[in-house]
C-alpha positions as CSV (number, residue, x, y, z in Angstrom):
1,X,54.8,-17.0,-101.9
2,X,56.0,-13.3,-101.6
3,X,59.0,-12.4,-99.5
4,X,59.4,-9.0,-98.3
5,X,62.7,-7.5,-96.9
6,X,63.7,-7.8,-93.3
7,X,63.9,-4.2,-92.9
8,X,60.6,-3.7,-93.5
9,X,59.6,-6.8,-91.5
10,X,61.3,-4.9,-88.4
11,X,59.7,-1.5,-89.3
12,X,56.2,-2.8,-89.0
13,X,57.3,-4.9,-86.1
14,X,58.3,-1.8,-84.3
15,X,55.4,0.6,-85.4
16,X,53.3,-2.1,-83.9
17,X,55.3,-1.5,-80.2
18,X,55.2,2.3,-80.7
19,X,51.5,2.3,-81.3
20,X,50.9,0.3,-78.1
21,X,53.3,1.9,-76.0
22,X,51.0,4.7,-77.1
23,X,47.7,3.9,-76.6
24,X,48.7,2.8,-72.9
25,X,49.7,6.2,-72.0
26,X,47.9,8.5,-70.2
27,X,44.9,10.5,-71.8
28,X,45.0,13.8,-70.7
29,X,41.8,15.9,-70.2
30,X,40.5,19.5,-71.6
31,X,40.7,21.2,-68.3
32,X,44.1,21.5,-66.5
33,X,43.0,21.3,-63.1
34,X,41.2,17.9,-64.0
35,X,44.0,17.1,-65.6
36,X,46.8,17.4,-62.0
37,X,44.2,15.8,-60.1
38,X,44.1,12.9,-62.9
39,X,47.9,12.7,-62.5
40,X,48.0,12.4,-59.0
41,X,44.9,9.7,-58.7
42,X,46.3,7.2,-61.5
43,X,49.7,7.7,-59.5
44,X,48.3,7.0,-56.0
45,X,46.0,4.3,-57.0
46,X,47.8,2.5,-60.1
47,X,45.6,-0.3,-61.7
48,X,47.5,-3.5,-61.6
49,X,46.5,-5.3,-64.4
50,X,46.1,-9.4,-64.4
51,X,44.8,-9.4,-61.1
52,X,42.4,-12.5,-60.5
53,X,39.3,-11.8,-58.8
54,X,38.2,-14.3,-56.7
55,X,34.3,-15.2,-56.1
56,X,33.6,-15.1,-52.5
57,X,30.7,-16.6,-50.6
58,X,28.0,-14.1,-49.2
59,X,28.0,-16.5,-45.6
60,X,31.5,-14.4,-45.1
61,X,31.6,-12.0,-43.0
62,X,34.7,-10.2,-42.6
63,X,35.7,-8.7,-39.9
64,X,36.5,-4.7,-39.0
65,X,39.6,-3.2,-41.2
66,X,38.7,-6.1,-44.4
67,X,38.4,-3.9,-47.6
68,X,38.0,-4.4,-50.7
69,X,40.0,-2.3,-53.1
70,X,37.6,-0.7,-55.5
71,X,40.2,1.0,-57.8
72,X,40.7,-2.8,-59.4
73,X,37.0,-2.6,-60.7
74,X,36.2,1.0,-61.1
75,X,37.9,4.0,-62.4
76,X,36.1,8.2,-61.7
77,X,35.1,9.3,-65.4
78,X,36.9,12.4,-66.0
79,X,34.8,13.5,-68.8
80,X,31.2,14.2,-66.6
81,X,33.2,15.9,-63.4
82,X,31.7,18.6,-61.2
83,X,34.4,21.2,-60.3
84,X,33.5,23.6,-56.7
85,X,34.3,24.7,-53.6
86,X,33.1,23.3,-50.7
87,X,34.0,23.7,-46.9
88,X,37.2,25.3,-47.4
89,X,38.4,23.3,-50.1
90,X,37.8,22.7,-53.7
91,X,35.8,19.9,-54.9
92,X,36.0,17.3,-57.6
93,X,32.9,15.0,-58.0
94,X,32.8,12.6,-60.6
95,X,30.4,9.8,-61.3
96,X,32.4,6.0,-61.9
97,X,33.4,4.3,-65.0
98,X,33.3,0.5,-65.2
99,X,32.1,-2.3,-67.4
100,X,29.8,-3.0,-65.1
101,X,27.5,-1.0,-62.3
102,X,29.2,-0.9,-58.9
103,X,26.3,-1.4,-56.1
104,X,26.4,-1.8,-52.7
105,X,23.3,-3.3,-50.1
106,X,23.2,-2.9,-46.3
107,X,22.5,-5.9,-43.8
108,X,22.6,-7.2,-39.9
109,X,24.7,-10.0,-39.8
110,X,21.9,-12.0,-38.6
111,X,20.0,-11.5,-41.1
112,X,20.0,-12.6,-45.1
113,X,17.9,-9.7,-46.5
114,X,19.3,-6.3,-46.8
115,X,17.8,-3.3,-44.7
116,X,19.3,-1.6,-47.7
117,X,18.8,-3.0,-51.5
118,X,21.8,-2.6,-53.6
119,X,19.9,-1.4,-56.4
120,X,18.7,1.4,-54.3
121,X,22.3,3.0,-54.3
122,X,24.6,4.8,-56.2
123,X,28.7,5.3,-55.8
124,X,30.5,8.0,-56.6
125,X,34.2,9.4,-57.0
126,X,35.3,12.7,-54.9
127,X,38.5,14.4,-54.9
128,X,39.4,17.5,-52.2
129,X,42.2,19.5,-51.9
130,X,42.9,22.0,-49.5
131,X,45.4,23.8,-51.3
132,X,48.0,21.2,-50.6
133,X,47.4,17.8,-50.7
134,X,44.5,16.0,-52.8
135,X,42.7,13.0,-50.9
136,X,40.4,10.6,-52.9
137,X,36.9,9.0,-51.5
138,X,34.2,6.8,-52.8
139,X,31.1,8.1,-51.5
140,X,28.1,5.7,-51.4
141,X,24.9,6.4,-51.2
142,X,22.3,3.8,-49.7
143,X,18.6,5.2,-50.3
144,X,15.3,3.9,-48.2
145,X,12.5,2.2,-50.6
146,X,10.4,4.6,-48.4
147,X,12.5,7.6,-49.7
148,X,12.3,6.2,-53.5
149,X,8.9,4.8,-53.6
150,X,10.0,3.2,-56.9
151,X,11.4,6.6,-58.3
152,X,15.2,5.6,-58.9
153,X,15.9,8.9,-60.5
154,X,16.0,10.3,-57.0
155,X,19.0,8.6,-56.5
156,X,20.6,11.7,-58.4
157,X,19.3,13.9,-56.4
158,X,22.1,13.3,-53.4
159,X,25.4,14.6,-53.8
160,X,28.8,15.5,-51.9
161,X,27.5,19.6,-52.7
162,X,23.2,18.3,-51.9
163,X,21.6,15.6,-50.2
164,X,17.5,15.9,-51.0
165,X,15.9,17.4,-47.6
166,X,13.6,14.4,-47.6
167,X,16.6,11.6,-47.7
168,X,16.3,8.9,-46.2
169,X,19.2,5.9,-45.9
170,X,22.7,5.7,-45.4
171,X,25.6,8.2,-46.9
172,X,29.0,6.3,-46.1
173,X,32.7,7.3,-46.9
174,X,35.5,5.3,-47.9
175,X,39.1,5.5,-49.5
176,X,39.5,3.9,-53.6
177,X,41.1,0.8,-51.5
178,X,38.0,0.2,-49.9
179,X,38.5,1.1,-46.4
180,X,35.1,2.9,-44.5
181,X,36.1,6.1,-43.4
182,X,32.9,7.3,-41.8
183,X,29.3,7.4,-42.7
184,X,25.7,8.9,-41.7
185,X,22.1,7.5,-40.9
186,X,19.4,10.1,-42.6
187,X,15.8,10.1,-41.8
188,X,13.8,12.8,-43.1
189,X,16.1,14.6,-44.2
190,X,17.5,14.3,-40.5
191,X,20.8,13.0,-39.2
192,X,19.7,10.5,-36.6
193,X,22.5,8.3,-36.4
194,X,26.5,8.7,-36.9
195,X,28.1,5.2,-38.0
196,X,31.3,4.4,-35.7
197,X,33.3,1.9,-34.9
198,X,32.8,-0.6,-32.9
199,X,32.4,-0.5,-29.1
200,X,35.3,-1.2,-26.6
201,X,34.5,-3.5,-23.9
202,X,32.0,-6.1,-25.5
203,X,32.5,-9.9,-25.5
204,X,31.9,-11.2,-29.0
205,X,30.9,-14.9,-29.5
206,X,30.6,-16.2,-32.4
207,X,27.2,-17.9,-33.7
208,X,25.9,-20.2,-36.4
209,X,22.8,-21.1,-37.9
210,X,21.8,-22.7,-40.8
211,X,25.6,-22.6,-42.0
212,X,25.6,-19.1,-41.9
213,X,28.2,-17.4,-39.7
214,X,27.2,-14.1,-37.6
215,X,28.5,-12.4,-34.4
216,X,26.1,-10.9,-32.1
217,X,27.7,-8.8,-28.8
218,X,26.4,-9.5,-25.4
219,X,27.3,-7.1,-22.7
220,X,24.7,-7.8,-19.4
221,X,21.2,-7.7,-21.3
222,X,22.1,-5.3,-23.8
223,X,22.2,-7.1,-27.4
224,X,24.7,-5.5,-30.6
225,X,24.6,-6.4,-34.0
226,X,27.0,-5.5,-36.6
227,X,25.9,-4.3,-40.0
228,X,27.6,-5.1,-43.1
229,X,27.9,-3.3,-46.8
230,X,27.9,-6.2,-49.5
231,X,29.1,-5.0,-52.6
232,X,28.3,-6.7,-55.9
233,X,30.4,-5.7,-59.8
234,X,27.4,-6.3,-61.7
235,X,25.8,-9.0,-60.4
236,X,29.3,-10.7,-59.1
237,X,29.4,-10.7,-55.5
238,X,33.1,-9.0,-54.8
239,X,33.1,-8.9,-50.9
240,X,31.4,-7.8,-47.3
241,X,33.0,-4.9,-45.6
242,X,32.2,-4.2,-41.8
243,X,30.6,-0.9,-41.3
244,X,29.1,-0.6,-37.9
245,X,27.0,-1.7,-34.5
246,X,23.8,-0.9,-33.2
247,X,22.8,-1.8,-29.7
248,X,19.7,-2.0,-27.8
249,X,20.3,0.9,-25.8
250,X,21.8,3.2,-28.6
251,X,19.5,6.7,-28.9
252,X,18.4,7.5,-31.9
253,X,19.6,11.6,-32.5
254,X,18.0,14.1,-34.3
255,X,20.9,16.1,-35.8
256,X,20.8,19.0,-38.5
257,X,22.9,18.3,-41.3
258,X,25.6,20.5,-42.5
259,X,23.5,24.4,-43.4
260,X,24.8,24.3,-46.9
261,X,22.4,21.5,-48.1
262,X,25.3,19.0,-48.9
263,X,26.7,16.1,-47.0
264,X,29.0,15.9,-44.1
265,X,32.6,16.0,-45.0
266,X,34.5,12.7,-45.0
267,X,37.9,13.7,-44.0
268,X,37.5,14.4,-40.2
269,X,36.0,17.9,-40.0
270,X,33.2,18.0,-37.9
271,X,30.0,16.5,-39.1
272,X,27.4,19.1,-38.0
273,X,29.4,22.6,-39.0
274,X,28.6,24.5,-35.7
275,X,25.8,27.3,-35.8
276,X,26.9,30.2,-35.0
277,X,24.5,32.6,-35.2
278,X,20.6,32.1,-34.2
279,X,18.1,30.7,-35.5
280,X,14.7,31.9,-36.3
281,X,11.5,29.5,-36.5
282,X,9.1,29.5,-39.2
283,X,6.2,30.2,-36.4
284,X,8.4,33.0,-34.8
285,X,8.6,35.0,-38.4
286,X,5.1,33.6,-39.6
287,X,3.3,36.7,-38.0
288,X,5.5,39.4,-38.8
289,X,5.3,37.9,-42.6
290,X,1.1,38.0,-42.5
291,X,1.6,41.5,-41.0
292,X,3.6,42.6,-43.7
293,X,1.8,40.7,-46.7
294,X,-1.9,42.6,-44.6
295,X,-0.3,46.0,-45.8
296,X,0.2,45.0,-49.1
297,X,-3.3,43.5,-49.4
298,X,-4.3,46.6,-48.1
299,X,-2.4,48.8,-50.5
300,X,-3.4,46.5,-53.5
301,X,-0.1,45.7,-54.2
302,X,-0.7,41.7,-54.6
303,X,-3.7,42.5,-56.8
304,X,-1.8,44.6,-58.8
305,X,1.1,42.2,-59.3
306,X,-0.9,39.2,-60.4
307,X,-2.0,41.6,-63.4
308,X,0.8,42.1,-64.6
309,X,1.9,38.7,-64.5
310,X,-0.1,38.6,-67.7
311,X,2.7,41.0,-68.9
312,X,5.3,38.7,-69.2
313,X,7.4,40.9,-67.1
314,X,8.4,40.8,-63.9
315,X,7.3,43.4,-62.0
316,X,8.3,44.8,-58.0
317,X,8.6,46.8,-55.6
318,X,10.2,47.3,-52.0
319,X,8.4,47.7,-48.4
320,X,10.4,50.1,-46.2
321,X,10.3,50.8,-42.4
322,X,9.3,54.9,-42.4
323,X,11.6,55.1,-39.3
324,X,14.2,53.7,-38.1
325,X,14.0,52.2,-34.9
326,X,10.7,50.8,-36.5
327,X,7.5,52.5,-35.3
328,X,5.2,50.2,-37.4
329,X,4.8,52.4,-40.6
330,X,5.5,50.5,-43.9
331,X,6.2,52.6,-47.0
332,X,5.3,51.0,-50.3
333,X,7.8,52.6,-53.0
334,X,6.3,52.8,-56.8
335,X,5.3,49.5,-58.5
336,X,7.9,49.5,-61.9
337,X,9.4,47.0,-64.3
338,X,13.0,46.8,-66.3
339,X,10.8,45.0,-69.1
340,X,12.2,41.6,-68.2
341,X,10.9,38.3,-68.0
342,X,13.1,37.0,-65.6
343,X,14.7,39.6,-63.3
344,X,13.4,42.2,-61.3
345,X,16.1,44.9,-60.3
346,X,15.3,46.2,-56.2
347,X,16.2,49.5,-54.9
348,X,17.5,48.5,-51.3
349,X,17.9,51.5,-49.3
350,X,18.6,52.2,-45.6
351,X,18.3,55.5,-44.8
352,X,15.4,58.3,-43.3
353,X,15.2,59.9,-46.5
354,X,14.2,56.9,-48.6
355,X,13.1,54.2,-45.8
356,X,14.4,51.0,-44.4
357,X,14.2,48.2,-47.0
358,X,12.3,45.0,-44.7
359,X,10.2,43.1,-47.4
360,X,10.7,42.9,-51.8
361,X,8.3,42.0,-53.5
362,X,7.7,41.0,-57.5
363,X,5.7,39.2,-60.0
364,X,7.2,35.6,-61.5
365,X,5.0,35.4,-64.7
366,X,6.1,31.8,-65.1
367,X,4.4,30.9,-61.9
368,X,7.4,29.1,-60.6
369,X,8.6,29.4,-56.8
370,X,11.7,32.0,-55.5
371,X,15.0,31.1,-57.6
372,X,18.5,31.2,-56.4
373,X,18.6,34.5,-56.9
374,X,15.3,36.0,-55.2
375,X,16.9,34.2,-52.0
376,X,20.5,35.5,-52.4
377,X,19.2,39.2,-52.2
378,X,18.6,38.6,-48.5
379,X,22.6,38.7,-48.5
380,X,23.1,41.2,-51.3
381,X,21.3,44.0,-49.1
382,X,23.4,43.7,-46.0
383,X,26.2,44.9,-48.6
384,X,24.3,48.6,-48.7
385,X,26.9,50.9,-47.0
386,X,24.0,52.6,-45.1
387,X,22.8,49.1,-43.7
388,X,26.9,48.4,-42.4
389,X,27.1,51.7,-40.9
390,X,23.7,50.8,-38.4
391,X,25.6,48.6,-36.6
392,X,24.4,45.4,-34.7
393,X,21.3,46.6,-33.6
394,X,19.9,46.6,-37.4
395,X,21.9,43.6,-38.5
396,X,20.3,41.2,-36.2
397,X,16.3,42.7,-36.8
398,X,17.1,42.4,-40.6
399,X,18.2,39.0,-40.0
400,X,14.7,38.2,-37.8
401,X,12.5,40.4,-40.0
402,X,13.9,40.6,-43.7
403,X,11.9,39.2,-46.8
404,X,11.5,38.3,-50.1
405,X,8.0,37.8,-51.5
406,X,7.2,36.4,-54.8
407,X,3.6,36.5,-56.5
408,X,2.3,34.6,-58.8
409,X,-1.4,33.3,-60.0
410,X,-1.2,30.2,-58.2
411,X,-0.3,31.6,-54.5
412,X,2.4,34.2,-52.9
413,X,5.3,32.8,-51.4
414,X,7.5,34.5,-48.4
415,X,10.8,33.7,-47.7
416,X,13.2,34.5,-44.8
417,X,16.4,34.1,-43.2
418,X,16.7,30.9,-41.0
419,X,19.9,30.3,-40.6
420,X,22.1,33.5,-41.7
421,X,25.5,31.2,-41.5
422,X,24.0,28.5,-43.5
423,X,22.6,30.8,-46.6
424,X,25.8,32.9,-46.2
425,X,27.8,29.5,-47.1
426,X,25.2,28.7,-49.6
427,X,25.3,32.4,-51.1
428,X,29.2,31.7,-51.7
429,X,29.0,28.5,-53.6
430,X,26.4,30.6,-55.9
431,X,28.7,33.5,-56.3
432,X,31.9,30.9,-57.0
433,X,30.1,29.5,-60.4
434,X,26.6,30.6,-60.3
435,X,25.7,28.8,-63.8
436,X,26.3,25.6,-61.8
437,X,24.3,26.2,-59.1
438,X,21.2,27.7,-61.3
439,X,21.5,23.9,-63.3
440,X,21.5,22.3,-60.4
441,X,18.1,24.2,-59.2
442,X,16.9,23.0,-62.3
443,X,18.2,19.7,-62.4
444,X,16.5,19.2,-58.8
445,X,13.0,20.6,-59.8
446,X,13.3,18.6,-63.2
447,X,13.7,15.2,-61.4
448,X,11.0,16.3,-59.4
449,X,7.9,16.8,-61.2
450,X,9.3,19.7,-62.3
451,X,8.5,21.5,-59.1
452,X,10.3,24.5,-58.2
453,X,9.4,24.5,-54.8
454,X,11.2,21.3,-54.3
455,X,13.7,22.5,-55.9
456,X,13.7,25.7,-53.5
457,X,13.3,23.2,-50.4
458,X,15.7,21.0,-50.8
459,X,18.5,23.0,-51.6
460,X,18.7,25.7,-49.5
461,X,17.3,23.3,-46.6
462,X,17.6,24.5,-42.9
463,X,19.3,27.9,-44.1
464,X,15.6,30.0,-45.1
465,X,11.8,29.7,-44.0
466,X,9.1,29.4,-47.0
467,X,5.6,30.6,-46.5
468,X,3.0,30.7,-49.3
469,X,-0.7,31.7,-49.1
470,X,-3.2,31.7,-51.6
471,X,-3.4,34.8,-54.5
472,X,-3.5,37.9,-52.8
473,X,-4.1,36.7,-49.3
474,X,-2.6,37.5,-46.1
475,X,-2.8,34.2,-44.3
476,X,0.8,32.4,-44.5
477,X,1.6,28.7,-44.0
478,X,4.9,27.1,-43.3
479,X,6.4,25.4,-46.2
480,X,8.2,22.2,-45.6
481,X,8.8,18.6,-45.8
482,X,7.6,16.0,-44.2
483,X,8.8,13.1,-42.9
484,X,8.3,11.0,-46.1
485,X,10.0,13.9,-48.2
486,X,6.8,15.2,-49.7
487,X,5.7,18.8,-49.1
488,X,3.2,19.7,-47.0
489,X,1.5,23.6,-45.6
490,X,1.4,23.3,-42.1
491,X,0.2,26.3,-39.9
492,X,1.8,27.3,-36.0
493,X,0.2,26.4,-33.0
């Protein structure tokens, strides 16, 4: 038997330590932001290692303020993060990194099958600062089998920065501990309930049957139940956590979510942003749009843009009020091209020499529906000097009467300004990293069937009106979702 020194003995002995002492450190990330955010979550929420997780019975159910803390099961992965600006505050979204899936299912505590299927949902990480302080969140997201109809990629569709137009389930908030924070009902895209806590004055008794222990509120006639989120690591059960009551005589709302497309904000802010500017209906722009798109029948300009779709290039030009107050008198300016198949460059102008830039209009070649861009030039022409000079007056008939219109083969579609707070919003979250907000288009349509329209729907929302009518016709349809998510061409009373 070979006997080696006792130096050398203690040498390994302590390169052993060092290399463990090393790999326990903290890995550090490419970006620096990522990487003062990473500090600041792994010092907050520290995993404690050795911690025994009980298996707990699904006939528990806890009562309000029981959490479970998530950071013992689940870590954010740093690597796939999403870095924005969001309502005021920057944005970190990150999907979650564990051994094994984190899901979550939705049930009354009367009964034993979920209103909400835990493998219809998705968790997430989020991290906002204001410029301060950072705050952490889980966000879950609890999708309707209607909403789905077996297509779980859709699941990837809803975000902290875009919840699909069509959703349908529940979005709830809570803290890396576990605790609920706050949380939506969605139907149709619609915000029909807001989850909160329990009701003051209510007697609770507690029940049994068949061994199973629930709580049902009585107050005179009126019947509560309390709904629970039953979380599962894989396919261990890890805990029930209260997350709200219904009652017999609770209204069901029909709310708008927030204009920017995305979800309501965990942290307190309000969860409808206020509208502060009007409104404009589909119906109430739909005639002014079929006016407009008559001219341009008239003038050939349709026909003449589905020719030279067969270009390759996109070609354009503008419609411009003669006079200003408008008398009625459109001026087409010269059909031209910059010999591009992807961009079309306007000439807005506001003036009596040139006209009074109302409608754009250009070939897409592709066939595919208005992009990001097409839509943010409703913005980019209130920047004309001209226009800012024309005071209120002009600002707020733009804002009823401005268009883009897109040709293709397949149909011509119009869009217009809906909500000018909501696009505005949208508009700066394009500007702040507009690479990320094209891939996200994309994204969208690709999980979609590839459809651009859905893509156009669902993520600019409530902020624009979409129109489309067959090739060069003049008779417009509202383009929309219905209640199922699907789209549908529906025309005005």
């Amino acid at each position: 038997m070979r006997l080696y020194p006792v130096w050398i003995c203690l040498f390994a002995i302590l390169l052993i330590i060092h290399s463990c002492k090393k790999d326990n450190k903290t890995q550090t990330v490419a970006n620096p932001v990522l990487n003062q955010a990473k500090e600041w979550y792994e010092s907050t929420y520290p995993v404690i290692g050795g911690t025994s997780r009980a298996l707990l019975s699904q006939s528990i159910r806890q009562e309000p303020g029981y959490s479970i803390d998530f950071t013992q099961y689940i870590n954010p992965d740093w690597q796939h993060a999403s870095l924005y600006s969001r309502l005021g505050k920057s944005v970190i979204e990150m999907p979650i990194k564990s051994a094994a899936p984190l899901m979550a299912d939705a049930k009354a505590a009367i009964t034993s099958s979920p209103a909400y299927n835990k493998n219809n949902s998705k968790a997430s990480f989020l991290l906002l600062n204001d410029g301060k302080n950072y705050k952490a969140y889980v966000m879950t997201i609890m999708a309707d089998s209607d909403y789905l109809k077996n297509n779980h990629s859709k699941l990837a569709n809803n975000t902290y920065r875009h919840i699909d137009r069509g959703f349908s389930g529940i979005l709830i908030y809570s803290t890396p501990n576990g605790q609920v924070l706050s949380g939506w009902r969605y139907k149709g895209g619609k915000i029909t309930n807001i989850i909160s806590a329990p009701r003051t004055g209510t007697t609770r008794t507690l029940m049994k049957t068949g061994g199973t222990s629930f709580y049902q509120k009585t107050r005179d006639i009126i019947t509560c139940t309390d709904w629970y989120e039953d979380w599962y690591y894989g396919d261990e059960f890890i805990g029930s956590i209260y997350l709200y009551t219904t009652c017999t005589d609770d209204s069901e709302q029909s709310l708008e979510p927030p204009g920017d497309g995305g979800g309501p904000p965990p942290d307190g802010g309000p969860a409808i942003p206020a509208v502060l500017d009007t409104v404009y209906s589909p119906c109430g722009q739909m005639g002014h749009a079929d006016s407009l798109a008559q001219k341009s029948v008239n003038s050939n300009i349709y026909s003449q843009l589905i020719k030279d779709t067969y270009t390759g290039h996109e070609y354009g030009d503008e419609q411009n009020l003669e006079t200003w107050p408008p008398d009625g008198n459109i001026i087409n300016t010269a059909i031209r091209t910059d010999f591009a198949d992807t961009y079309f460059t306007p000439n807005f102008t506001w003036d009596s020499v040139n006209g009074y830039t109302i409608n754009i209009s250009h070939a897409h070649p592709a066939g595919d529906a208005p992009s990001p861009a097409d839509v943010f030039q409703l913005i980019i022409n209130m920047n004309n000097t001209n226009f800012k000079l024309a005071g209120a007056a002009a600002a707020n008939y733009y804002k009823n009467n401005a268009s883009i219109t897109t040709v293709t083969t397949a149909g011509t579609y119009v869009v217009t300004i809906a909500n000018f707070d909501a696009l505005q919003s949208l508009a700066n979250q394009y500007n702040n990293d507009p690479a990320a907000f094209n891939q996200n288009y994309t994204n969208v349509a690709n999980a979609n069937g590839f459809s651009t329209e859905y893509a156009l729907l669902s993520i600019f929302g409530s902020a624009i009106n979409v129109f489309k009518a067959s090739p060069n016709s003049s008779t417009f349809l509202n383009m929309s979702f219905d209640a199922n998510g699907d789209i549908q061409l529906t025309n005005c009373p």
